[in-house]
C-alpha positions in Angstrom: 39.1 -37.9 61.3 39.8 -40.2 64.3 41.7 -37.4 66.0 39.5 -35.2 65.2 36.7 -37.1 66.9 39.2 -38.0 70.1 39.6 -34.5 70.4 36.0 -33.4 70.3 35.3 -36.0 72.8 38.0 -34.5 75.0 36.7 -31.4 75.1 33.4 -32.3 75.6 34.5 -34.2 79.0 36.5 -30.9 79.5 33.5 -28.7 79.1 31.5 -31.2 81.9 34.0 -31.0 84.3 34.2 -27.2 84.0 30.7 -27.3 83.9 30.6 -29.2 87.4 33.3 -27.4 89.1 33.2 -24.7 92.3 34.7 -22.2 90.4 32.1 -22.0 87.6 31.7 -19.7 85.7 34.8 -18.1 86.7 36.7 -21.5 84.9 35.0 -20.6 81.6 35.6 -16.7 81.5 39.1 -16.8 82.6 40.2 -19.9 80.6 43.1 -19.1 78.2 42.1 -18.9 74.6 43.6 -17.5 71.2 43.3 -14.3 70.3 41.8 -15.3 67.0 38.7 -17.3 68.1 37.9 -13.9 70.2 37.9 -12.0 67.5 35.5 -14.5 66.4 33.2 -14.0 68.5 32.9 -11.0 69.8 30.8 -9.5 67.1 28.5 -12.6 67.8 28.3 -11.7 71.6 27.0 -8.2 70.7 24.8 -9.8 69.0 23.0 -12.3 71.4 23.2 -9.3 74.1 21.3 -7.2 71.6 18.7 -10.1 70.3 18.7 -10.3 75.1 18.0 -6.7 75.5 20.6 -6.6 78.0 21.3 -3.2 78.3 21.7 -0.3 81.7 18.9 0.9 81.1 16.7 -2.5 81.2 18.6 -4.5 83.9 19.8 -4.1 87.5 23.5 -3.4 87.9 23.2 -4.6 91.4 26.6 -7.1 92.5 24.4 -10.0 93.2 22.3 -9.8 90.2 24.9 -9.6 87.4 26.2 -12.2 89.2 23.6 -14.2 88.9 22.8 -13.2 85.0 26.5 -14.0 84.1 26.3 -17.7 85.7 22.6 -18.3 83.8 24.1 -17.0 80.8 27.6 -19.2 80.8 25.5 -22.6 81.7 23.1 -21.7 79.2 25.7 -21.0 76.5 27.6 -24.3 77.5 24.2 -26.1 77.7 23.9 -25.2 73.7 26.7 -26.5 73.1 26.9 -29.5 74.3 23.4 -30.3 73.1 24.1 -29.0 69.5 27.9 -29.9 69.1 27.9 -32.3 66.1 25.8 -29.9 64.3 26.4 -29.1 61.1 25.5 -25.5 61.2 27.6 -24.5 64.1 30.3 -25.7 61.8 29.5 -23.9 58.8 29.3 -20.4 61.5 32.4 -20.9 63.5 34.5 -23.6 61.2 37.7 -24.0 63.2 36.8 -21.7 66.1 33.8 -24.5 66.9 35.9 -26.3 69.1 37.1 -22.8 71.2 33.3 -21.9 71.3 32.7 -22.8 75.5 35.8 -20.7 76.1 35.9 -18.2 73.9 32.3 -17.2 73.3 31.3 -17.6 76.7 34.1 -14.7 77.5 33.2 -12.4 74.9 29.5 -12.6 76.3 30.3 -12.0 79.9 32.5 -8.9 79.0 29.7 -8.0 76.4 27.2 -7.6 79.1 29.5 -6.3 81.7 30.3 -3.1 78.9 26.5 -2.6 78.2 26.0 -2.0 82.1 29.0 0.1 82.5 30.7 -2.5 84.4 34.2 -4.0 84.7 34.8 -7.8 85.6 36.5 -6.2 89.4 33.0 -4.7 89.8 31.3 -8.4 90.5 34.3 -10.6 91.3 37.6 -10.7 93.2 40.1 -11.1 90.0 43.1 -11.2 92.0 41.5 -14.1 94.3 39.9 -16.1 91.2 43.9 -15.8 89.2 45.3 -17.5 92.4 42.7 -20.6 92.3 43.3 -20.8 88.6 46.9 -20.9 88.4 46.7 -17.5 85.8 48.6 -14.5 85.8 46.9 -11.7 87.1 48.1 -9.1 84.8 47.5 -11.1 81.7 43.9 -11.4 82.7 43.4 -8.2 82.7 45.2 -7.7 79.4 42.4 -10.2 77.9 39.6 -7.8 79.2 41.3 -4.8 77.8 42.0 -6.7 74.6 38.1 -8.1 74.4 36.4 -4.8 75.6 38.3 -3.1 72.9 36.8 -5.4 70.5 34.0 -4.7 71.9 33.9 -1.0 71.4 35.4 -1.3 67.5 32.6 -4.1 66.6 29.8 -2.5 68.1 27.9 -0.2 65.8 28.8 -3.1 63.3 27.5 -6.1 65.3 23.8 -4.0 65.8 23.8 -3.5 61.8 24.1 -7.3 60.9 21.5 -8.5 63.8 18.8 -8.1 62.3 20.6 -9.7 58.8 21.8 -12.7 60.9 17.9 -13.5 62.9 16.0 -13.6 60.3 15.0 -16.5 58.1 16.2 -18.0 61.8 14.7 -21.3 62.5 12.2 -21.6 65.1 11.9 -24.4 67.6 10.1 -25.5 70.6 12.1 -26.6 73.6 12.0 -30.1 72.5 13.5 -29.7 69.5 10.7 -29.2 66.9 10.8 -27.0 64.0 7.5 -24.9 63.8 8.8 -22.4 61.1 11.0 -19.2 60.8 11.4 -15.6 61.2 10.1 -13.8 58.7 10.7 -10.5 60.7 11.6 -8.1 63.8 9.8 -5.9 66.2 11.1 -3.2 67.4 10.0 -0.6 70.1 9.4 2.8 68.1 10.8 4.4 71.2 13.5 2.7 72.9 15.0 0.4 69.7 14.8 -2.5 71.5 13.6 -6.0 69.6 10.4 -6.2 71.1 9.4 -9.2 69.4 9.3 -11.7 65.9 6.8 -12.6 63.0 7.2 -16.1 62.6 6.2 -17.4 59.3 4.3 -21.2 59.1 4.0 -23.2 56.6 0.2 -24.6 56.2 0.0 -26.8 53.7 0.2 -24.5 50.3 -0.2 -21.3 52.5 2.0 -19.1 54.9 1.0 -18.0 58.0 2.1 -15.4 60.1 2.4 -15.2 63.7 3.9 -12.7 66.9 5.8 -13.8 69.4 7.3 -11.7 72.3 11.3 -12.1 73.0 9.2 -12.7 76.9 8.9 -16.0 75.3 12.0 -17.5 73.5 15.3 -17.3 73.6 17.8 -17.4 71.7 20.2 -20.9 71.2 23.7 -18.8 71.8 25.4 -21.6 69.6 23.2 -22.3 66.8 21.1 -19.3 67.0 18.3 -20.4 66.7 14.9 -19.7 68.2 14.1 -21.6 71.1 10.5 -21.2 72.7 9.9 -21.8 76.5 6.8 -23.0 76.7 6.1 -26.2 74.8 2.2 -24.7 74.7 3.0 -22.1 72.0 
């Protein structure tokens, strides 16, 4: 137990100092990790992408801007974590990938959302450039992208099956932490299949409410899952 907790705390320092470094993201998503905690995750990235709507069709494919939506998504990922890494749940989900979850996860969601704009990793970054400041082989980098963007491509039509089986009964939270009920149920767009929103069941006294709440106005927790509301107003 005590070298369990010493490593959890190393990591943790590791994940800040990542976290603070020039070369985030690029730290995070070319990090070296085991082939099993990618497996993992991947069908969990597909996941968070689809819950995200992050898709060609809804989001620029522009250089700068994927730039951009990679770096928000990596600190937000690694954000979750460190808030929520003691908790229990994560550690029922991921067991004994928890630990790999800043690496692993956040590289199975970068390549998720590079393969749902029809975009390879060389299409927003100089590889060759970021391998030489990391100290990493070029080559087996790119054997990592081919090895995750198959996994990708093989967990797909799986991953979009169990979404809407892993969001609901969901908890949902406001951004300070408080519970204000779950998710009873999704909305999609009859037209495009997009999740276009949740019922969120509440508890009121002996009675259950119901209420709608656009994806415009939450997002999702990429470690615990959960439901998190961005205005404390809701």
């Amino acid at each position: 137990m005590i070298k369990e907790k010493k490593k959890e705390k190393e990591e943790k320092e590791k994940v800040i100092a990542y976290l603070r470094s020039r070369l985030f993201p690029w730290n995070f998503i070319f990090e070296d990790v085991e082939d099993d905690a990618i497996k993992h995750f991947v069908t969990y990235a597909i996941q968070i992408c689809e819950g995200k709507g992050v898709e060609k069709r809804s989001i620029s494919t522009d250089e700068g801007e994927v730039k951009e939506l990679i770096t928000r998504e990596v600190k937000e990922a690694v954000n979750d974590y460190l808030f929520d890494v003691e908790d229990s749940d994560m550690i029922r989900m991921h067991g004994e990938f928890a630990v790999s979850y800043p690496f692993a996860f956040t590289q199975c969601l970068v390549h998720t959302i590079l393969y749902r704009l029809g975009l390879e990793m060389e299409d927003v970054v100089d590889v060759k450039a970021i391998s030489e400041l990391l100290g990493r082989d070029i080559e087996e980098i790119r054997r990592e992208e081919f090895f995750i963007r198959d996994l990708i491509s093989r967990n797909e039509k799986k991953a979009m099956k169990m979404f809407g089986k892993s969001i609901l009964d969901r908890k949902v939270i406001t951004a300070e932490g408080d519970y204000i009920g779950s998710v009873g149920d999704i909305i999609f767009d009859t037209e495009t299949g997009s999740v276009e929103g949740l019922l969120v069941n509440h508890q009121k006294g002996a009675d259950v409410k119901e209420s709608r709440i656009s994806m415009h106005d939450v997002r999702l927790n990429t470690y615990s899952k959960n439901i998190v509301l961005k205005y404390s107003t809701y």
